[in-house]
C-alpha positions in Angstrom: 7.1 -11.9 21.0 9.7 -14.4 21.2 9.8 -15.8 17.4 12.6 -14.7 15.3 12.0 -12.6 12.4 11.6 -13.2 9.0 13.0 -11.3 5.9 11.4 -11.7 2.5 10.4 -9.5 -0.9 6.7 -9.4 -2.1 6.2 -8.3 -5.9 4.8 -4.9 -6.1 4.0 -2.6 -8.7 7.9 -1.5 -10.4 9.4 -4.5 -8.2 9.7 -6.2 -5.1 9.1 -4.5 -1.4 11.6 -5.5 1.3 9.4 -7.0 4.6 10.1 -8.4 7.8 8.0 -10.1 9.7 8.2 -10.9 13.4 6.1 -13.9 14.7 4.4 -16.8 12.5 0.7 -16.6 13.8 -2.0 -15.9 11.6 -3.3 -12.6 13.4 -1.6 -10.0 11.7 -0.6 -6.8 12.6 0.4 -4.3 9.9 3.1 -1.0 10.1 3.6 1.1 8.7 6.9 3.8 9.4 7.4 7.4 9.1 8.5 9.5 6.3 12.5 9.1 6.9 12.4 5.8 8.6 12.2 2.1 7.6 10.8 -1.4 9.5 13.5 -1.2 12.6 11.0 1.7 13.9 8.5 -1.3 15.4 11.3 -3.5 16.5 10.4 -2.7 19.9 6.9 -3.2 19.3 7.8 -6.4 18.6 9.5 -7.2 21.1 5.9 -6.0 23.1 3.4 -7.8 21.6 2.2 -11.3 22.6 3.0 -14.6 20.7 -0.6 -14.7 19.1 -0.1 -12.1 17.3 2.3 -11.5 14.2 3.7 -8.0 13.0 4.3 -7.5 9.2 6.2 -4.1 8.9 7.6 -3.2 5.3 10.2 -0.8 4.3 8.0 2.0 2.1 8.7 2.1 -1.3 11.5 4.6 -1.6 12.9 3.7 2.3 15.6 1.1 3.2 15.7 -2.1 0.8 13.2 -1.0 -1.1 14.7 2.5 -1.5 15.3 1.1 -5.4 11.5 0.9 -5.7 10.5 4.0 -8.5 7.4 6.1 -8.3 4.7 6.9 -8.1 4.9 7.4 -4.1 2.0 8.7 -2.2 -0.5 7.2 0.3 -2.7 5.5 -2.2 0.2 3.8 -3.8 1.9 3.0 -0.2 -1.7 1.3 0.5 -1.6 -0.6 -2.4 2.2 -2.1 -1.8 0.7 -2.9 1.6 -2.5 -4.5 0.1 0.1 -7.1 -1.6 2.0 -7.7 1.4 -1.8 -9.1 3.0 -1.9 -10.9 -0.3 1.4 -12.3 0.0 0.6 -13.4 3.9 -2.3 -14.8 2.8 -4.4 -12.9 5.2 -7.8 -11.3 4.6 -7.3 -8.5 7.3 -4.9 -7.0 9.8 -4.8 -4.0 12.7 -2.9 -1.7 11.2 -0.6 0.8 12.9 0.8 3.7 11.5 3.3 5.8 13.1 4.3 10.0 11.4 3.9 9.4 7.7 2.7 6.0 8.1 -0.2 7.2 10.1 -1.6 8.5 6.9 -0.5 5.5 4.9 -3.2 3.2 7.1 -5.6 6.1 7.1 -5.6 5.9 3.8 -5.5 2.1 3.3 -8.6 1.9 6.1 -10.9 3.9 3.0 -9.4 2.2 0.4 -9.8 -1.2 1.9 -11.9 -0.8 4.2 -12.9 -5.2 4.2 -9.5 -5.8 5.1 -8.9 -3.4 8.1 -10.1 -4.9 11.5 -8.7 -1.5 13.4 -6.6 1.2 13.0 -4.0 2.1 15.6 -2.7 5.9 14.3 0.5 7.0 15.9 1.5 10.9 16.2 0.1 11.0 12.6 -2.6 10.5 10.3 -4.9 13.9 11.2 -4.3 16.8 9.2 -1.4 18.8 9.8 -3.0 22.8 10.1 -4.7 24.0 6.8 -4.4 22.9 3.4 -1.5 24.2 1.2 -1.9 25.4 -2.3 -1.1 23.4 -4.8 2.1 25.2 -6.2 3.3 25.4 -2.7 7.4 25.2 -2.3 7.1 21.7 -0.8 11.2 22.2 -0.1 10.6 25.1 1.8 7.7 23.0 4.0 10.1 19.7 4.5 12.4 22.7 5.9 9.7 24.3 8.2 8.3 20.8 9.4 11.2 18.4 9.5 14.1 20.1 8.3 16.8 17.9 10.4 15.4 14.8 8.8 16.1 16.6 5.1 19.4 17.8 6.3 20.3 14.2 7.4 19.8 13.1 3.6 22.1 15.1 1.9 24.9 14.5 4.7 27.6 11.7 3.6 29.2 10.2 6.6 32.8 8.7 6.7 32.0 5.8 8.7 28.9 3.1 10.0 30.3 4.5 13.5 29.7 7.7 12.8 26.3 7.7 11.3 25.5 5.4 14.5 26.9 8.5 17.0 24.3 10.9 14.8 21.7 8.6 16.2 22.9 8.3 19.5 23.3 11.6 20.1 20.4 12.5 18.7 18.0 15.3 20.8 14.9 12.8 20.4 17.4 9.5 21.4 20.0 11.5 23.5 18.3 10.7 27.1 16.1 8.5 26.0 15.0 5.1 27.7 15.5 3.7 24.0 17.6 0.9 23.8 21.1 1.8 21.9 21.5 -1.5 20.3 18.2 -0.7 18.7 19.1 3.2 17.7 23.1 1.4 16.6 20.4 -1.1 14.0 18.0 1.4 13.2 20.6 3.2 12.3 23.1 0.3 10.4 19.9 -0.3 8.4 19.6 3.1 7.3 23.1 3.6 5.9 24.6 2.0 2.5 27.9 3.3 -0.1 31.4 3.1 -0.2 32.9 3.8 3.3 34.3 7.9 3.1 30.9 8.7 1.2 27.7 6.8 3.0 24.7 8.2 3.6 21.0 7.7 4.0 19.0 4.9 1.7 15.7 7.5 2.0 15.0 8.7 -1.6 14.2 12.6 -1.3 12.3 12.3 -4.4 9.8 10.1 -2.2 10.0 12.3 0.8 8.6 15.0 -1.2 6.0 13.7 -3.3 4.8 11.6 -0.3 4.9 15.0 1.9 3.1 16.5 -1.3 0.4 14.2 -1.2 0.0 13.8 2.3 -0.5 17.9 2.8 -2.3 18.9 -0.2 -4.4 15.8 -1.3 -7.9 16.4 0.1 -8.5 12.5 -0.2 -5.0 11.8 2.2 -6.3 14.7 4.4 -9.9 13.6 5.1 -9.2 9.9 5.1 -9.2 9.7 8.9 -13.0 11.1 9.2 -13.6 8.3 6.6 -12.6 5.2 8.9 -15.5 2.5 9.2 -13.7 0.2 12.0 -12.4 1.4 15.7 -9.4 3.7 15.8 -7.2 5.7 18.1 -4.8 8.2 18.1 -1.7 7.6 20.3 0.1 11.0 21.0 3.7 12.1 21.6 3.5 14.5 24.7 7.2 15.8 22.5 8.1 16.9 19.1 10.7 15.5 16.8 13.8 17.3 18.5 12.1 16.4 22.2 11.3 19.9 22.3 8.4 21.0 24.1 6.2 21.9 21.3 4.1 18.6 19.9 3.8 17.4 16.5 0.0 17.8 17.3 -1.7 19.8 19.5 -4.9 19.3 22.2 -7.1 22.2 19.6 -5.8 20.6 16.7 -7.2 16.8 17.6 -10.4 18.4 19.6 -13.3 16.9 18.0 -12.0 14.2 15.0 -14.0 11.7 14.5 -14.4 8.7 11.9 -17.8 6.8 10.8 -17.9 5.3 14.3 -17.5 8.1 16.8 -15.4 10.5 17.9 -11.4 9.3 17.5 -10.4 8.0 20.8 -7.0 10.0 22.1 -4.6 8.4 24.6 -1.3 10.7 25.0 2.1 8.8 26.1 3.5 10.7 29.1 7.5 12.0 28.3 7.2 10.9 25.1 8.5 12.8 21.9 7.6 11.9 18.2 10.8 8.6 17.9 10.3 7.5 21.3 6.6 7.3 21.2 7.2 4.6 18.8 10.5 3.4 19.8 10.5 3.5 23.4 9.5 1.1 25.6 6.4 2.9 27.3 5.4 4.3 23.6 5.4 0.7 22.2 3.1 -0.7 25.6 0.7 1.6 25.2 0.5 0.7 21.3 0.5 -2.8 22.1 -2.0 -2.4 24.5 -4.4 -0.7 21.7 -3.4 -3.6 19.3 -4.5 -6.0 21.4 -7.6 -4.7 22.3 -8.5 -3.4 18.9 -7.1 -7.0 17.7 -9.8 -8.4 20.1 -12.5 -6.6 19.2 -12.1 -7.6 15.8 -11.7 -11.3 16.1 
């Protein structure tokens, strides 16, 4: 996609929603990031997809430049915020892609609005992570277990742009990486805001743990994929988060999901972990790849 990007606000419940848009044709392709992240996650995809198609990619309420944006967080709110950004694009439906956290956003926007969604391209998230949790569960204590490093990176304060763009770089998922480091240097740059001496992260924890809440013990947010009415697949990190061997999701844990069409279709990106499978080059073909075709299907 060779079309510069655009950079706008869309009126949303509490205020406005930062977006960026890459591409001005009317086939639209909707993102959704993960649960730290912001809209410089897809650049990459951007840069992958062809000229016919556009891609619309807020930053969630709570993330980035719409970190200002209060509560109520959670996938059926996140849906909604994305439901006006369709509104604002004056488009009746999109493919959607969803990568970690946002993987449960589309699931959830597919059942909500289910007239709008033309496919659903789910991206090491979305399924169920293991069993359900109680209600009173110590979510801290789960942010810790699942993706404590991300948490950590919140309350850090860093002296310098540099040195929050070194954390990045040197990052186990980024470290030997094929990711470009311009991209990691902007992901980064977009991440950070304060006074130099004290910056840090523009993630609100209050929004990483009610939407980590919601998406772990809402039976709604946890089902949603089974409840799908138009094609989806599930692209999959061979890695985790750290590049570590162990994957966010497992073969026994994705054996056998299905939504209202058929079984979920499953296509895993070899050396991949859970940034790069977004990020990277090969991660973002193979999503573009599914775009396309689901973006085919659908038209």
């Amino acid at each position: 996609m060779t079309t510069q990007l655009q950079r706008y606000r869309v009126a949303v419940a509490g205020g406005d929603l930062a977006v960026t848009r890459w591409g001005e044709a009317d086939h639209i392709v909707l993102a959704a990031h993960g649960i730290t992240a912001s809209h410089q996650a897809w650049a990459t995809l951007a840069d992958t997809l062809p000229d016919d198609l556009s891609l619309i990619a807020p930053d969630l309420r709570g993330r980035g430049d719409s970190t200002a944006l209060p509560g109520p967080y959670g996938m059926a709110q996140h849906a909604s915020d994305l439901a006006a950004v369709l509104d604002d694009a004056r488009a009746d439906r999109a493919v959607l892609v969803g990568h970690s956290m946002g993987g449960f956003v589309m699931a959830a926007f597919a059942t909500l609005f289910p007239g709008r969604t033309e496919g659903v391209v789910l991206v090491d998230g979305g399924p169920a992570l293991g069993d359900p949790l109680p209600d009173d569960v110590d979510i801290d204590a789960v942010l810790a277990q699942v993706i404590g490093p991300a948490m950590d990176r919140l309350a850090r304060r860093f002296a310098t742009a540099e040195e929050y763009r070194r954390f990045w770089l040197e990052h186990p998922a980024f470290r030997d990486s094929d990711v470009d480091p311009d991209r990691i240097a902007a992901y980064a740059d977009h991440d950070l805001h304060g006074p130099d001496g004290d910056l840090r992260s523009k993630v609100s924890a209050d929004a990483v743990r009610a939407d980590a809440r919601d998406s772990l013990i809402n039976d709604d947010v946890r089902s949603a994929v089974a409840d799908i009415a138009v094609p989806a697949v599930l692209v999959l990190a061979e890695r985790g988060m750290l590049d570590g061997p162990e994957p966010l999701y497992h073969a026994d844990a994705v054996d056998g999901l299905a939504t209202q069409t058929g079984p979920l279709e499953i296509v895993r990106v070899p050396d991949s972990n859970h940034y790069t499978v977004c990020m990277g080059p090969a991660g973002a073909a193979v999503i573009a790849q599914q775009v396309r075709r689901l973006a085919g299907e659908g038209g």
